[in-house]
GUMIVEX-97858 format. One record per residue: residue number from 1; residue in three letters; x, y, z of N, C-alpha, C, O, CB in turn. Coordinates in Angstrom, 3 decimals. Glycine has a CB too. Layout:
REM residues N
<i->NUM aa->ALA n_c1->X n_c2->Y n_c3->Z ca_c1->X ca_c2->Y ca_c3->Z c_c1->X c_c2->Y c_c3->Z o_c1->X o_c2->Y o_c3->Z cb_c1->X cb_c2->Y cb_c3->Z> .
...
***
This chain:
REM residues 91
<i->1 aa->UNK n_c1->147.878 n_c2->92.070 n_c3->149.157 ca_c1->148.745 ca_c2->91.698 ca_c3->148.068 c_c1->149.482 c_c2->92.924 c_c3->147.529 o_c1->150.687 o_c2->92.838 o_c3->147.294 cb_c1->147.944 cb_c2->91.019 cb_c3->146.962> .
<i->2 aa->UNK n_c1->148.799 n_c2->94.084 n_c3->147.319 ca_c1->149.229 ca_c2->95.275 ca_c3->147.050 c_c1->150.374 c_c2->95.504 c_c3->148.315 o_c1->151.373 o_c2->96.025 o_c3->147.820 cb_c1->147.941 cb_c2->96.324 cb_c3->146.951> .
<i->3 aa->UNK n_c1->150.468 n_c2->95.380 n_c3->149.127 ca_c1->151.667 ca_c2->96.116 ca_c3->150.360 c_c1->152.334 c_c2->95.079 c_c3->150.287 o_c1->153.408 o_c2->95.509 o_c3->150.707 cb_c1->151.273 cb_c2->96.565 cb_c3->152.112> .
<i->4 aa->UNK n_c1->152.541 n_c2->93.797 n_c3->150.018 ca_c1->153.274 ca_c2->92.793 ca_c3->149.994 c_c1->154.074 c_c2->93.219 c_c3->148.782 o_c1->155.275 o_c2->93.481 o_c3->148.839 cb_c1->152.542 cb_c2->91.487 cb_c3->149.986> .
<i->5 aa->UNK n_c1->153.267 n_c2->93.279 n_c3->147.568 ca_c1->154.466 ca_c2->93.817 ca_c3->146.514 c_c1->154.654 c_c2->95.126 c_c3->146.759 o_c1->154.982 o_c2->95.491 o_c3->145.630 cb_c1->154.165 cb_c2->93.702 cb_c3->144.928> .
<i->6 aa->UNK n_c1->154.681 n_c2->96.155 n_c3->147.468 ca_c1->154.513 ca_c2->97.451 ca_c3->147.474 c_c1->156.069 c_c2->97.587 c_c3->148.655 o_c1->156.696 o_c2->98.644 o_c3->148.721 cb_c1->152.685 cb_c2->97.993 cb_c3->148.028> .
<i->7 aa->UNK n_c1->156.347 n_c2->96.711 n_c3->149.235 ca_c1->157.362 ca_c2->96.220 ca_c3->150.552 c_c1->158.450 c_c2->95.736 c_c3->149.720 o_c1->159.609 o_c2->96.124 o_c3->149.863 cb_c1->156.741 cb_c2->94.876 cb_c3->151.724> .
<i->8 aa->UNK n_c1->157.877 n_c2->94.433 n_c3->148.381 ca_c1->159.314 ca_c2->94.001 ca_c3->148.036 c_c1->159.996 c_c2->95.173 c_c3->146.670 o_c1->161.176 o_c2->95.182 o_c3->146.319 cb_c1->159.182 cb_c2->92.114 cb_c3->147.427> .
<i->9 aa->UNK n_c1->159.148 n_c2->95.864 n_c3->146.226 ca_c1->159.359 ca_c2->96.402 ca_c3->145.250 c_c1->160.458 c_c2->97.687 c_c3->146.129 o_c1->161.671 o_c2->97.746 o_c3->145.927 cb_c1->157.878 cb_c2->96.746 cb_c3->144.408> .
<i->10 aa->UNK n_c1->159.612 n_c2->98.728 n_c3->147.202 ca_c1->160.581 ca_c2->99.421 ca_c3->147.809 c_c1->161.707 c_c2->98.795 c_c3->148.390 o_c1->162.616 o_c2->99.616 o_c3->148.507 cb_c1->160.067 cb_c2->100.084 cb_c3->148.647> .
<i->11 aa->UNK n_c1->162.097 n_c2->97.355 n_c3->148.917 ca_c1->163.419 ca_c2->97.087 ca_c3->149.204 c_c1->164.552 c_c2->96.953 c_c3->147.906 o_c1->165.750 o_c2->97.141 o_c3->147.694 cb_c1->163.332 cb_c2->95.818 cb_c3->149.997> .
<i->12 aa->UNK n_c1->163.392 n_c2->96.523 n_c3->147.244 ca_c1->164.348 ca_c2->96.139 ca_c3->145.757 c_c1->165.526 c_c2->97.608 c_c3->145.440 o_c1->166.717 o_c2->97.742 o_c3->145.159 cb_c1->162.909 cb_c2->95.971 cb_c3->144.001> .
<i->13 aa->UNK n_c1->164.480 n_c2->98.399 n_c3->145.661 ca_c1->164.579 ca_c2->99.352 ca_c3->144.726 c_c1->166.005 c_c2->100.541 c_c3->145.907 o_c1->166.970 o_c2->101.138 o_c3->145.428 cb_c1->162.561 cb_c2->100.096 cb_c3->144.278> .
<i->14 aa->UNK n_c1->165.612 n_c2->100.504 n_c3->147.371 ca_c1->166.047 ca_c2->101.255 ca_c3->148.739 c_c1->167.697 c_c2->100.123 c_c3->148.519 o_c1->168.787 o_c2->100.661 o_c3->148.323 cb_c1->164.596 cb_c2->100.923 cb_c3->150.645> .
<i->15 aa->UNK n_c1->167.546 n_c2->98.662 n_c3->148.600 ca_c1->168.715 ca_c2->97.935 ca_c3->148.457 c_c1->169.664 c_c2->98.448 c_c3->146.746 o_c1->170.885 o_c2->98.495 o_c3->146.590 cb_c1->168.099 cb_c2->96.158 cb_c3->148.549> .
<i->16 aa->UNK n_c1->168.606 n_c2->98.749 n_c3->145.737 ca_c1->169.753 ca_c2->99.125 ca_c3->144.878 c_c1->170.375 c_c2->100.473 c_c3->144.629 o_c1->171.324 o_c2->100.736 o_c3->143.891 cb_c1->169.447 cb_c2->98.754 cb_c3->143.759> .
<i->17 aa->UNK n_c1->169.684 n_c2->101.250 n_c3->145.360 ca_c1->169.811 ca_c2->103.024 ca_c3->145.648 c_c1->170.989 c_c2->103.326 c_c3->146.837 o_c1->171.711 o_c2->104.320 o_c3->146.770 cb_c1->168.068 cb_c2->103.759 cb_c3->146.364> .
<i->18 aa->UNK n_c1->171.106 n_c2->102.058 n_c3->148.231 ca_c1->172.062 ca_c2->102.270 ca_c3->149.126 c_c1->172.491 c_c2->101.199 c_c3->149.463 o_c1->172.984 o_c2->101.056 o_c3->150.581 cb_c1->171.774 cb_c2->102.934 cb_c3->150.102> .
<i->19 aa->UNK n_c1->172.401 n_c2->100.133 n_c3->148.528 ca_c1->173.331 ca_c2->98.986 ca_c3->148.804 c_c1->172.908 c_c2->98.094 c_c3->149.627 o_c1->172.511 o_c2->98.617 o_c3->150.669 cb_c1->174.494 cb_c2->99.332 cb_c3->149.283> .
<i->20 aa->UNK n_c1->172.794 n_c2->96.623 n_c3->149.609 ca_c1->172.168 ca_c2->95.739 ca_c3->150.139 c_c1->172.837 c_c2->95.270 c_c3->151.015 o_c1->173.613 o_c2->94.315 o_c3->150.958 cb_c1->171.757 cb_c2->94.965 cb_c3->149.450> .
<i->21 aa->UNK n_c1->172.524 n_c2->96.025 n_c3->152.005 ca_c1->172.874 ca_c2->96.106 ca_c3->153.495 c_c1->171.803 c_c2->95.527 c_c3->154.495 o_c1->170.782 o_c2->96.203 o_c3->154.613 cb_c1->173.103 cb_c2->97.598 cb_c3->153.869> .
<i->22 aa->UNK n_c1->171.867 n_c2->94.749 n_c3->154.987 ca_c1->170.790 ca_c2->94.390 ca_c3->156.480 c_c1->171.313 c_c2->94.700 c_c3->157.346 o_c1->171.372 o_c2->93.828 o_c3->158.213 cb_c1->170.344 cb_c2->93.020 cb_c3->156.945> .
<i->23 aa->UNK n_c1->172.013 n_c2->96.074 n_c3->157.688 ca_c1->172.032 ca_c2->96.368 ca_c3->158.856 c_c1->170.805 c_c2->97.330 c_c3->159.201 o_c1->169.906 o_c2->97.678 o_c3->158.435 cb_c1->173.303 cb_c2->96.854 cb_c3->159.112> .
<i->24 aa->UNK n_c1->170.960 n_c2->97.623 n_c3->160.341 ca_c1->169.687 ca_c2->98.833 ca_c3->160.997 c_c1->168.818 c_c2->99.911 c_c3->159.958 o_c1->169.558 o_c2->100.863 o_c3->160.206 cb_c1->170.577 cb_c2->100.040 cb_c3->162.119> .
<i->25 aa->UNK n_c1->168.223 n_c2->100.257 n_c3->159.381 ca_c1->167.589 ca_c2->101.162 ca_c3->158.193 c_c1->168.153 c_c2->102.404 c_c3->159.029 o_c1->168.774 o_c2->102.480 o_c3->160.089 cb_c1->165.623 cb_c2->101.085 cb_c3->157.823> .
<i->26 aa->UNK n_c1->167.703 n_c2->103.297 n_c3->158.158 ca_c1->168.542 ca_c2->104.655 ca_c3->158.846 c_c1->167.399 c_c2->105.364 c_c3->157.899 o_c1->166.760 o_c2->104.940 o_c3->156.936 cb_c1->170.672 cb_c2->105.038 cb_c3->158.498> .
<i->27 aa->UNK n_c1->167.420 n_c2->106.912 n_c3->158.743 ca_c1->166.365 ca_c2->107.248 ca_c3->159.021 c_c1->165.596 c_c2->107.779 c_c3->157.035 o_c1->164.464 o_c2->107.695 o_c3->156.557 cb_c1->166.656 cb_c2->108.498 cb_c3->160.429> .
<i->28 aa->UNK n_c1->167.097 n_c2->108.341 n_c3->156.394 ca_c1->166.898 ca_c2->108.592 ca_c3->155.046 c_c1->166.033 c_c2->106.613 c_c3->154.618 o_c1->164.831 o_c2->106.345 o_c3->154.611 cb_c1->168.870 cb_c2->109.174 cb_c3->154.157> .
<i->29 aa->UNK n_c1->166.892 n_c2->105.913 n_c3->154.411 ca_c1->166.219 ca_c2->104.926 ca_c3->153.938 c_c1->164.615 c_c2->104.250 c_c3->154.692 o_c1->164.150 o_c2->103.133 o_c3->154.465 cb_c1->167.325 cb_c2->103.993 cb_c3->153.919> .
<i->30 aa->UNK n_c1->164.153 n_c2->105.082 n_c3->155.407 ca_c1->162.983 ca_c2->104.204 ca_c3->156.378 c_c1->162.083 c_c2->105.346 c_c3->155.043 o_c1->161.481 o_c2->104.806 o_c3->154.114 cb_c1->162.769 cb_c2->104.507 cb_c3->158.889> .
<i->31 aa->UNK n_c1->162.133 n_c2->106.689 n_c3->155.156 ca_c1->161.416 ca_c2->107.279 ca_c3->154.145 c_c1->161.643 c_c2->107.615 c_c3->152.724 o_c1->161.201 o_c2->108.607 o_c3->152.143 cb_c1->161.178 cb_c2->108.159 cb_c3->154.558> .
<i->32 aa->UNK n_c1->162.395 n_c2->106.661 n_c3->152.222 ca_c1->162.351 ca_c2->106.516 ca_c3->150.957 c_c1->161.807 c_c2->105.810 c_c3->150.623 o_c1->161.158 o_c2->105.883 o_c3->149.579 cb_c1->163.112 cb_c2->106.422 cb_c3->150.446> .
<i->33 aa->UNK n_c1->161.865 n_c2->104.528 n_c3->151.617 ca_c1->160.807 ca_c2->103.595 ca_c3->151.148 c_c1->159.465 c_c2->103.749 c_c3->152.134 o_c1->158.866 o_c2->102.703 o_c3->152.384 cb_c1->161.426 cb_c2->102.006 cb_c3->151.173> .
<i->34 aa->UNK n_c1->159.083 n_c2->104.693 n_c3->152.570 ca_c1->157.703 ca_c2->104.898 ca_c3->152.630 c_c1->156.988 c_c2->105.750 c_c3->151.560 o_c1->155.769 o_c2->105.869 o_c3->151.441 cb_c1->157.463 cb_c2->105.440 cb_c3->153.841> .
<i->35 aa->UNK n_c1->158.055 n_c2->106.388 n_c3->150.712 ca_c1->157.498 ca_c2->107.171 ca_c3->149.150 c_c1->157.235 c_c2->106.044 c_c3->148.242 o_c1->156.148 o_c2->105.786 o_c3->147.728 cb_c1->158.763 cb_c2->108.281 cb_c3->148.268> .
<i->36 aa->UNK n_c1->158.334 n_c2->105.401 n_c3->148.096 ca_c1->158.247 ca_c2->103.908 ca_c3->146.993 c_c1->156.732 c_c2->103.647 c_c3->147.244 o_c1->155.853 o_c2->103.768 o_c3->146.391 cb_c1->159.403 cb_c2->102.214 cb_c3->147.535> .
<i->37 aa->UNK n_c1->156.484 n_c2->103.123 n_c3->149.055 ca_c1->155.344 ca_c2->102.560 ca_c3->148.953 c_c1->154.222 c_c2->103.258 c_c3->148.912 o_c1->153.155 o_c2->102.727 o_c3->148.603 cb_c1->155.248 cb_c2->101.823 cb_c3->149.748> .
<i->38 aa->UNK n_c1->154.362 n_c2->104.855 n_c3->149.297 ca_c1->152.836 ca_c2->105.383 ca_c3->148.523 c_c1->152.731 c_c2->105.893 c_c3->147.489 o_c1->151.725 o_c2->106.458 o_c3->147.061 cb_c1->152.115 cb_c2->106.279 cb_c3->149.062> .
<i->39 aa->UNK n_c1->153.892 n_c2->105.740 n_c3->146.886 ca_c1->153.531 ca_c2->105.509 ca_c3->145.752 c_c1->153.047 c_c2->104.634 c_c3->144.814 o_c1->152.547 o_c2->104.877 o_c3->143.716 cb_c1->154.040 cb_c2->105.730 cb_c3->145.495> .
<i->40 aa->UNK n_c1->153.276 n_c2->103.449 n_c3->145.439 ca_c1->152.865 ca_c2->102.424 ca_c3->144.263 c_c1->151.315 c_c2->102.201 c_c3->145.078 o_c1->150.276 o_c2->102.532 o_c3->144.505 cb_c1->154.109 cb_c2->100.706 cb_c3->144.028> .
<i->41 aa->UNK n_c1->151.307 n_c2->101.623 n_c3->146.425 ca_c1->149.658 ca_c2->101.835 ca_c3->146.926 c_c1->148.942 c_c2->102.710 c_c3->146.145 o_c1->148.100 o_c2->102.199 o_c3->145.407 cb_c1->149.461 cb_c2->102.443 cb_c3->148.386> .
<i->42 aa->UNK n_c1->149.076 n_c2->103.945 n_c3->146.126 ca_c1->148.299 ca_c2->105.214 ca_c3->145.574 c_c1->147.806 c_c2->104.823 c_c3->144.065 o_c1->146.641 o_c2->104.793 o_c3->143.668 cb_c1->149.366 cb_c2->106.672 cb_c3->145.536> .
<i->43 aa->UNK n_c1->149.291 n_c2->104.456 n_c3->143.142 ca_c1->149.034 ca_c2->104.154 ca_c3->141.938 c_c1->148.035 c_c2->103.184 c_c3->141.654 o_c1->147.088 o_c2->103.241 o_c3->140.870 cb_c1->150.058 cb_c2->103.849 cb_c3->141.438> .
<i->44 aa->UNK n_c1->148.485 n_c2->102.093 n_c3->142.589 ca_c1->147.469 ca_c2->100.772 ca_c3->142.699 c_c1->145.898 c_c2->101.442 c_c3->142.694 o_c1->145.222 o_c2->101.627 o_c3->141.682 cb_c1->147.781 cb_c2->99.763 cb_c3->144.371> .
<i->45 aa->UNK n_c1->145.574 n_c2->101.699 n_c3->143.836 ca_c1->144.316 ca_c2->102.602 ca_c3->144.067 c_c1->143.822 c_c2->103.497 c_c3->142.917 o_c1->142.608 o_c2->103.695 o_c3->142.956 cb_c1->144.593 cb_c2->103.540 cb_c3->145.215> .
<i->46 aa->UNK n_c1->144.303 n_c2->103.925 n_c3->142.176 ca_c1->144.146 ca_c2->104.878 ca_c3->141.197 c_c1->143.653 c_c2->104.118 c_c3->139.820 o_c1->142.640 o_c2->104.473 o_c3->139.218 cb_c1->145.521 cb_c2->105.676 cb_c3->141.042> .
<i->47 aa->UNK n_c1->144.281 n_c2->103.304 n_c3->139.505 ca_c1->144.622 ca_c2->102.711 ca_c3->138.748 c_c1->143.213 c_c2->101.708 c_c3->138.282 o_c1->142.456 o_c2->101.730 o_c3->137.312 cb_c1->145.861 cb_c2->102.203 cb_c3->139.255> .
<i->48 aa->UNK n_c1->143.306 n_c2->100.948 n_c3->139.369 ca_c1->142.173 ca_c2->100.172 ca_c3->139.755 c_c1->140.517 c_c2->101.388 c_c3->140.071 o_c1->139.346 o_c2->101.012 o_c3->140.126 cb_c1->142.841 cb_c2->99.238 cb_c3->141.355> .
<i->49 aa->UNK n_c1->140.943 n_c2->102.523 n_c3->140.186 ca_c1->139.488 ca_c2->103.210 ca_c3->140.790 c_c1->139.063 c_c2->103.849 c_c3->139.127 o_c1->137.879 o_c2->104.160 o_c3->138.995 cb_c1->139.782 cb_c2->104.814 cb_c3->142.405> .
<i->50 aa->UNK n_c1->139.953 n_c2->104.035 n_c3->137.941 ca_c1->139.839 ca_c2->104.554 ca_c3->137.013 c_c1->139.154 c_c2->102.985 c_c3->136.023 o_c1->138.318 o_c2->102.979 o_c3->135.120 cb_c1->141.291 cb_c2->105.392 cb_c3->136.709> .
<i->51 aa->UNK n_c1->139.667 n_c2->102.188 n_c3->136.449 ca_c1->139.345 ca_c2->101.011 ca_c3->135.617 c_c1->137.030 c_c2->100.809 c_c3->136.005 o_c1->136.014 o_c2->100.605 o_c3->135.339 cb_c1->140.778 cb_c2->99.256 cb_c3->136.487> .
<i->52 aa->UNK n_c1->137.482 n_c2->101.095 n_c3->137.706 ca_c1->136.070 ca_c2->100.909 ca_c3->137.868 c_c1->134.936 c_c2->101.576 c_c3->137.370 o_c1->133.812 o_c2->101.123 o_c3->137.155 cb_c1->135.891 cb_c2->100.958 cb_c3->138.901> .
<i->53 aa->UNK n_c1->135.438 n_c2->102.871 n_c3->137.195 ca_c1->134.481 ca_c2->103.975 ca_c3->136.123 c_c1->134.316 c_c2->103.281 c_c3->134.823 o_c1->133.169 o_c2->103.131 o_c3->134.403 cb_c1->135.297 cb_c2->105.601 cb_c3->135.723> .
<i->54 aa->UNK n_c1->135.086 n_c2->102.941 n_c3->134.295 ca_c1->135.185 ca_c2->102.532 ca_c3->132.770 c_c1->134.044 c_c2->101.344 c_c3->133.043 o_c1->132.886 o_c2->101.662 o_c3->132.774 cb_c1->136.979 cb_c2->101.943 cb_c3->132.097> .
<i->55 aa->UNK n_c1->134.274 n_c2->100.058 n_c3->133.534 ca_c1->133.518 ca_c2->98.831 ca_c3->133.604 c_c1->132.064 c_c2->99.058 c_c3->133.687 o_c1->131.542 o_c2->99.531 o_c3->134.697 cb_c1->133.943 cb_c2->98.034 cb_c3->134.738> .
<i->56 aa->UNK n_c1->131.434 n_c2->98.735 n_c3->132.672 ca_c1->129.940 ca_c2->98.940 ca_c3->132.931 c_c1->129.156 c_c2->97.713 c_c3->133.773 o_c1->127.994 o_c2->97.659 o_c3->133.368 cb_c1->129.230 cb_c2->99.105 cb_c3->131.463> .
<i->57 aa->UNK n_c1->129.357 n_c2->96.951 n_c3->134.565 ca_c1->128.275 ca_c2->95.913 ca_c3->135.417 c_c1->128.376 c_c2->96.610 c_c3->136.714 o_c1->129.482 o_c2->97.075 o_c3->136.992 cb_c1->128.735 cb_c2->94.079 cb_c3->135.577> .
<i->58 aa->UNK n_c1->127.713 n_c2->96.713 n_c3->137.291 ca_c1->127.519 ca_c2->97.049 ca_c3->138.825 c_c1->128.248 c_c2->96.216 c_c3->139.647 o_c1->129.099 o_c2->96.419 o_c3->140.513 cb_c1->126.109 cb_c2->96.947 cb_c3->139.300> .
<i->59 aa->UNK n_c1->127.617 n_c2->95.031 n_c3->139.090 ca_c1->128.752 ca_c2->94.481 ca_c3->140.413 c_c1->130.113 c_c2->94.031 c_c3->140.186 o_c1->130.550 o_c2->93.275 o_c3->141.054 cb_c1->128.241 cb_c2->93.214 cb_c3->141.148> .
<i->60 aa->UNK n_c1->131.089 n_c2->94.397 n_c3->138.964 ca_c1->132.621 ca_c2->94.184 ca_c3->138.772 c_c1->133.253 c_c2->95.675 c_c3->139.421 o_c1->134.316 o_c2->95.891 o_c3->140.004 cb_c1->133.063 cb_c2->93.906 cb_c3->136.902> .
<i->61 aa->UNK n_c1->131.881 n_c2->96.779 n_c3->138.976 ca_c1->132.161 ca_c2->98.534 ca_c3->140.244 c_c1->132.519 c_c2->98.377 c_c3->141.046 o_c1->133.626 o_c2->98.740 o_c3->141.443 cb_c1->131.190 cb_c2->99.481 cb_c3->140.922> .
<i->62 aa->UNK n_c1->131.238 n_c2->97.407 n_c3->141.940 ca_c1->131.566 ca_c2->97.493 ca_c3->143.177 c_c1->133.072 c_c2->96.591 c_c3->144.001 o_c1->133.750 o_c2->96.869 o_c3->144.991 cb_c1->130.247 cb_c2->97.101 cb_c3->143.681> .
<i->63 aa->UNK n_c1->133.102 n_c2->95.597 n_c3->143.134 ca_c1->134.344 ca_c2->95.042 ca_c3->143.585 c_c1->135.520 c_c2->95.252 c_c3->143.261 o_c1->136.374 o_c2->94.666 o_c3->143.927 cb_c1->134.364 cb_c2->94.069 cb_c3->143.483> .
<i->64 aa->UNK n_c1->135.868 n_c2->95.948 n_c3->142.391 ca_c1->136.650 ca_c2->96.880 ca_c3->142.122 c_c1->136.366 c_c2->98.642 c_c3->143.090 o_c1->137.409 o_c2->99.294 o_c3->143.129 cb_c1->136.447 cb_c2->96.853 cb_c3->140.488> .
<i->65 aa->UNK n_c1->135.933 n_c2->98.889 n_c3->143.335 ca_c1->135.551 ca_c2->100.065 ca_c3->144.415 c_c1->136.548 c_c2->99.348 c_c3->145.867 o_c1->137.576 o_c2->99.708 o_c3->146.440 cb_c1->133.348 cb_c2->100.171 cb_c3->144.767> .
<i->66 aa->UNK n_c1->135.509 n_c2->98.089 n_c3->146.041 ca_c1->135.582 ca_c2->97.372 ca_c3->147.270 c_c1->137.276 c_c2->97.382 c_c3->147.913 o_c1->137.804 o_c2->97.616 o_c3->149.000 cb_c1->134.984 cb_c2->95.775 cb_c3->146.913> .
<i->67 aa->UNK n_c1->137.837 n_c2->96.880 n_c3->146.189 ca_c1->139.231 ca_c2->96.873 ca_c3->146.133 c_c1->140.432 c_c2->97.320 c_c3->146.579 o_c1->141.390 o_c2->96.786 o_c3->147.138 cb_c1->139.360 cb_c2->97.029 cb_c3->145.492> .
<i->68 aa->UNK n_c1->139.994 n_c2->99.159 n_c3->145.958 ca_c1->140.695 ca_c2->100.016 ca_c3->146.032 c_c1->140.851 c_c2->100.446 c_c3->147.592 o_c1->141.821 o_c2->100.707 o_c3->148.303 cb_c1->140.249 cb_c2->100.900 cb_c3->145.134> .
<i->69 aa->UNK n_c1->139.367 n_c2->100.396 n_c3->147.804 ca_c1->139.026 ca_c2->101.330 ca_c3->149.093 c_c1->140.177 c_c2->100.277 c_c3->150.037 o_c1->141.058 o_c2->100.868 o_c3->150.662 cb_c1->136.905 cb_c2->101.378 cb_c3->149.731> .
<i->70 aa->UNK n_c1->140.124 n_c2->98.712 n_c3->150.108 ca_c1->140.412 ca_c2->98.254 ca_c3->150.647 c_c1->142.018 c_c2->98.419 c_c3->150.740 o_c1->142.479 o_c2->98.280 o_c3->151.873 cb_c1->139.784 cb_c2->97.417 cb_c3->150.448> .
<i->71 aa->UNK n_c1->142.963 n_c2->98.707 n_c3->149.657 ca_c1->144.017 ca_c2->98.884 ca_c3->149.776 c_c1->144.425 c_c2->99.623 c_c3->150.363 o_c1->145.357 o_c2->99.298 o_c3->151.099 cb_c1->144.385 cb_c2->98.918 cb_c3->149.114> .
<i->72 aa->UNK n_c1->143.956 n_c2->101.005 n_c3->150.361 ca_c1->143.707 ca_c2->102.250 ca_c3->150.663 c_c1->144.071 c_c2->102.197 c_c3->152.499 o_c1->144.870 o_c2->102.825 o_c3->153.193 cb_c1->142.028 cb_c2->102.656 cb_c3->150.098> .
<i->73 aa->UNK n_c1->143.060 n_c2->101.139 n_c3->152.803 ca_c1->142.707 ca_c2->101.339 ca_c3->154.284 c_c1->143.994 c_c2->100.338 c_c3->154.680 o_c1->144.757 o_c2->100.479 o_c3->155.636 cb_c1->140.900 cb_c2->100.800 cb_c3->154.855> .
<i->74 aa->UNK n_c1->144.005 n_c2->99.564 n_c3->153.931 ca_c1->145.312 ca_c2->98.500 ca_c3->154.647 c_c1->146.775 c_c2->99.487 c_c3->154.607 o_c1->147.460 o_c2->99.554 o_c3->155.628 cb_c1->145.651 cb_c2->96.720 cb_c3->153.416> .
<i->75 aa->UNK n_c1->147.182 n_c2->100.239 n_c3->153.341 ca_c1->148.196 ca_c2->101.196 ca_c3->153.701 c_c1->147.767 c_c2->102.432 c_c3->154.421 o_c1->148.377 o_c2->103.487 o_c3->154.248 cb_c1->148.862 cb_c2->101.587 cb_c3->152.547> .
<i->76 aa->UNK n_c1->146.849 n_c2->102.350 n_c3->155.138 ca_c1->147.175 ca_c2->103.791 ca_c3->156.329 c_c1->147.329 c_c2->103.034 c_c3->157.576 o_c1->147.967 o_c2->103.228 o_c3->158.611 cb_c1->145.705 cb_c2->105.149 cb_c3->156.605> .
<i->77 aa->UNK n_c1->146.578 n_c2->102.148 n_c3->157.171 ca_c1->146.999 ca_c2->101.018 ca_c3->158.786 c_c1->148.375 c_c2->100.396 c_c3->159.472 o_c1->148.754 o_c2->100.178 o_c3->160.623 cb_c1->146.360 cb_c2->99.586 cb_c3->158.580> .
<i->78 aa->UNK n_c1->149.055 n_c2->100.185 n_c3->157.800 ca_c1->150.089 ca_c2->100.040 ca_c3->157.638 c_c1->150.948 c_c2->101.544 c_c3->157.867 o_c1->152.157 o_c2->101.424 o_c3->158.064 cb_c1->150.090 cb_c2->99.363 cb_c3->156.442> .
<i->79 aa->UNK n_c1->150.522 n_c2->102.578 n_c3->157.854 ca_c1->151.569 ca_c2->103.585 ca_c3->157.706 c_c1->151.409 c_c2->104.022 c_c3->159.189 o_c1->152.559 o_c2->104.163 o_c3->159.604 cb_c1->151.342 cb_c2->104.811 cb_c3->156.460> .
<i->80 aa->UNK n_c1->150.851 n_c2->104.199 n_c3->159.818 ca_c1->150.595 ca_c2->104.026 ca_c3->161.193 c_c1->151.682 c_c2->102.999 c_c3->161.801 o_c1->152.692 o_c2->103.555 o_c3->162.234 cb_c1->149.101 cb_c2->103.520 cb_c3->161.382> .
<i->81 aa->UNK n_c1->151.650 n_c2->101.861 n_c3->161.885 ca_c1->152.611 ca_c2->101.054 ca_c3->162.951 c_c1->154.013 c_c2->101.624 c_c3->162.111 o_c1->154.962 o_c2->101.617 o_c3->162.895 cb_c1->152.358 cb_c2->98.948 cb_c3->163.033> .
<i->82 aa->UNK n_c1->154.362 n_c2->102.056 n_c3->160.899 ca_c1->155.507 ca_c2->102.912 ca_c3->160.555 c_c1->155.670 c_c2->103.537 c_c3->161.588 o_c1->156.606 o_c2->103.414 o_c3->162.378 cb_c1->155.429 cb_c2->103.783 cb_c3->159.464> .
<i->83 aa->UNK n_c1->154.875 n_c2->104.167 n_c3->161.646 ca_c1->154.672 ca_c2->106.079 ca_c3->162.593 c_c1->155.287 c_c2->105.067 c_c3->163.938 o_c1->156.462 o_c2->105.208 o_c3->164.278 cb_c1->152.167 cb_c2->107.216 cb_c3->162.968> .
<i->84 aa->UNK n_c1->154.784 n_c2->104.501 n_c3->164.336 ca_c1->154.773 ca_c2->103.841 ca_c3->165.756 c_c1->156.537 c_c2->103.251 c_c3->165.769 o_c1->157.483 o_c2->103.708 o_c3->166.412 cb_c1->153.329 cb_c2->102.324 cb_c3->165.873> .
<i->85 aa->UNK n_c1->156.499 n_c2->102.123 n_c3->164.829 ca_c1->157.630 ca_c2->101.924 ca_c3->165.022 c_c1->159.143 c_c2->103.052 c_c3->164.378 o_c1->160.189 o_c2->102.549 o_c3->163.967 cb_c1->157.506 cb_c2->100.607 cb_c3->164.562> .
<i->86 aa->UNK n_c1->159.004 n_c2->103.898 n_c3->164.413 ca_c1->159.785 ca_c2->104.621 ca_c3->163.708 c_c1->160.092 c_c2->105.468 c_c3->165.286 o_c1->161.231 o_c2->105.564 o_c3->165.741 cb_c1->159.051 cb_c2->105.418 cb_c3->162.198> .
<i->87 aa->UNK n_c1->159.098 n_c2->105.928 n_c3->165.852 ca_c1->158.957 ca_c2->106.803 ca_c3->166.829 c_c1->159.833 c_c2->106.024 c_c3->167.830 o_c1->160.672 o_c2->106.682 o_c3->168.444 cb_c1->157.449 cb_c2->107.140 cb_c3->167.225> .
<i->88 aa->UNK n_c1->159.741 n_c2->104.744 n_c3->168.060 ca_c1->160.732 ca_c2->103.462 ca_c3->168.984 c_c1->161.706 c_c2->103.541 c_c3->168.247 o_c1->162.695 o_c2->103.639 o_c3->168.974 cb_c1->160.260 cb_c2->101.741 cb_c3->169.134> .
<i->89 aa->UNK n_c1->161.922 n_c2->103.551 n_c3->167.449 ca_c1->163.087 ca_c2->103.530 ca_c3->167.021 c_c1->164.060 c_c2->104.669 c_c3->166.852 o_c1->165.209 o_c2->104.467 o_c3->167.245 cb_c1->162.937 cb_c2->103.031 cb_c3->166.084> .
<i->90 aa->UNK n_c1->163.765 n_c2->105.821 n_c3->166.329 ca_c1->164.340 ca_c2->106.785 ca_c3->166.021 c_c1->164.340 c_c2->108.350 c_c3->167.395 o_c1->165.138 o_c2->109.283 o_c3->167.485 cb_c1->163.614 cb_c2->106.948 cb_c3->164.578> .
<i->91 aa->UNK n_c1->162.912 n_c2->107.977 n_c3->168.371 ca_c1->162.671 ca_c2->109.035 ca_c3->169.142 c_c1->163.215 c_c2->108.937 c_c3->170.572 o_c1->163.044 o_c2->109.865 o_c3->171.362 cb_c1->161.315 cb_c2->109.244 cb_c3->169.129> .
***
């Protein structure tokens, strides 16, 4: 859910910075919006890992831990087939 809004938020934001264009991304706009999105992943993660300190039950920690970690791992997984498809595309 986090990279789903983390995807529409960087187009939002890449479409109002260079114009809402669907043609081919180019290489400035492929990493602008890979900052948008670690940035907001990261924040997400952060955000949520500071909340889990605060919460005193063990088990709202751990699922909140569970959470973060999990976002965490879905955007490197995600930043990877970037790497991949960027390399097809651009190399």
């Amino acid at each position: 859910m986090t990279e789903l809004f983390a995807d529409l938020f960087g187009d939002i934001i890449i479409q109002t910075l260079f114009g809402a264009t669907k043609q081919g991304k180019s290489k400035k706009r492929f990493w602008i919006q890979g900052i948008f999105r670690t940035l907001i992943v990261l924040g997400f993660a952060i955000i949520v890992g500071i909340f889990a300190l605060i919460v005193p039950q063990f088990i709202t920690k751990l699922i909140l831990i569970i959470l973060s970690l999990g976002a965490l791992v879905h955007y490197f997984y995600h930043t990877l087939e970037s790497i991949k498809n960027y390399r097809r595309t651009y190399l």
